[in-house]
Phi, psi and omega in degrees: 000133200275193189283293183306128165245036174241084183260192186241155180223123198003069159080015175274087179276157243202115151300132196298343186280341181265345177318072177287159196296149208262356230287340185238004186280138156307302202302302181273034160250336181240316189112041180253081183192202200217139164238143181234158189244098146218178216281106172267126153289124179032025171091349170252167230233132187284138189080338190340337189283314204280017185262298171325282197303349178306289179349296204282339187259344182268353172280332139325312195300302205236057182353091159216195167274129194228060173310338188259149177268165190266333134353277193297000190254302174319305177293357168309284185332288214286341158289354169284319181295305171299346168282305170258021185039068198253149171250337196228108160195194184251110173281119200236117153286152148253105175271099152245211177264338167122212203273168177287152165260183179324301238212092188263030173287324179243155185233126160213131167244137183261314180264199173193166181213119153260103190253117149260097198243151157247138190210127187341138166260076165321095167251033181282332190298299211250005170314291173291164168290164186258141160241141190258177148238158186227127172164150222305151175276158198265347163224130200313131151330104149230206190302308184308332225284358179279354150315113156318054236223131176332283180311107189225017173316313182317305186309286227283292183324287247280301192292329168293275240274023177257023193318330182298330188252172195282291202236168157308187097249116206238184186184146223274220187254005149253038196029048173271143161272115188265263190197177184289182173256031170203018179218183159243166184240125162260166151245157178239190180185106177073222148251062153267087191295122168237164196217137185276198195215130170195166164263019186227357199263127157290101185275124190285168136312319147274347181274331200269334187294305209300300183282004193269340170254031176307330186288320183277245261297345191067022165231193162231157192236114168236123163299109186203157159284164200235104177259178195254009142296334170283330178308347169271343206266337173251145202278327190235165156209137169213165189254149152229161170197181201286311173278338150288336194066225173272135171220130170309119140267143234237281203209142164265111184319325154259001180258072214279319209262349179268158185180180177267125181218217218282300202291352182275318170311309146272021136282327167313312226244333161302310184296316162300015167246333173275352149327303181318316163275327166325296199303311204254042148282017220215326171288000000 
């Protein structure tokens, strides 16, 4: 039994052990379903709407049933939270379509299955700056990969075959930059912030709050591509993701002078102070 020993099975809390085998679900026979990874804070789960509506534009995509409201869902978590009395941890939705049917000559779904599990929340990772790498990705890009989507053998390959560094930066075969296989990436320049631009970028959640607030940080943001003759050319770098927030960079494997410094510090230390009040307007 894992330390929660509480999940949710469409909005149902559940003993995990009441969890039934998945052994016939799509989504973990194809990887065909959606996930979102986020943060619970002070007993509230951060983002939760802008977690959601990802959740809700990837089930268009990939056309399935998506009954619940985000009302109805917040009140889960939060009898989730309360059941295994968590104040700090990590929240994993699974969204698929449900089990196969016999005959995959027509794919048609009638169900659907929303798995909420919890798992210790660790910041020892992004406690210190990262030292990254920057270099081609090892299996091609395409559209779908912007999808938050079960399959995620890319990522996991990117990051073993960088074992030496905490994180990638990867950039495709016309030596454009895309993102980590678990953050987005900024750069800075002056007090400008740039970010790349692909139809292959998974658009986070803090990289999207961070530019939808752009004005309370005291910079500017352009979304643009970004190659990788251009990277020396910018003075700082940090990643975001959903469970780090903004995270410090150490050192860039061919880039020595890029790293995290004062304007990356203060994005830091502003967006964490506007969660704080998110989170708690929410109690």
């Amino acid at each position: 039994m894992s330390v929660f020993p509480y999940c949710a099975l469409n909005l149902d809390i559940v003993s995990e052990t009441d969890i039934p085998a998945l052994h016939s679900d799509f989504g973990f026979l194809y990887g065909y379903g959606l996930f979102e990874t986020i943060l619970i804070q002070n007993r509230r789960p951060v983002f939760l709407e802008e977690h959601i509506e990802r959740l809700q534009k990837g089930t268009i995509i990939l056309d399935f049933p998506f009954p619940y409201s985000i009302q109805e869902i917040r009140e889960s978590i939060n009898q989730l939270i309360e059941k295994n009395d968590v104040e700090s941890a990590i929240l994993n939705l699974y969204l698929t379509p449900g089990d196969r049917q016999s005959n995959l000559a027509t794919i048609r779904f009638s169900g659907h299955r929303l798995i909420a599990v919890m798992r210790p929340l660790s910041r020892d990772y992004y406690s210190t700056p990262l030292e990254i790498v920057i270099r081609e990705e090892s299996i091609q890009r395409i559209k779908m990969d912007s999808l938050k989507t079960m399959a995620c053998m890319k990522n996991m390959l990117e990051k073993k075959l960088s074992k030496a560094y905490d994180d990638v930066i990867l950039f495709d075969d016309k030596k454009q930059i895309l993102e980590t296989p678990t953050a987005n990436v900024f750069f800075v320049k002056g007090t400008c912030l740039f970010t790349p631009k692909s139809p292959c970028i998974v658009q986070g959640v803090v990289a999207n709050f961070i530019m939808k607030n752009i004005e309370s940080f005291g910079v500017d943001c352009l979304v643009q591509e970004i190659f990788l003759n251009e990277v020396s050319q910018f003075d700082e770098v940090f990643l975001t993701n959903s469970i780090g927030g903004v995270i410090f960079v150490k050192t860039v494997n061919e880039f020595p002078e890029l790293a995290s410094r004062k304007v990356s510090a203060r994005i830091k230390y502003i967006y964490n102070e506007m969660v704080k009040t998110h989170t708690e307007s929410l109690c």
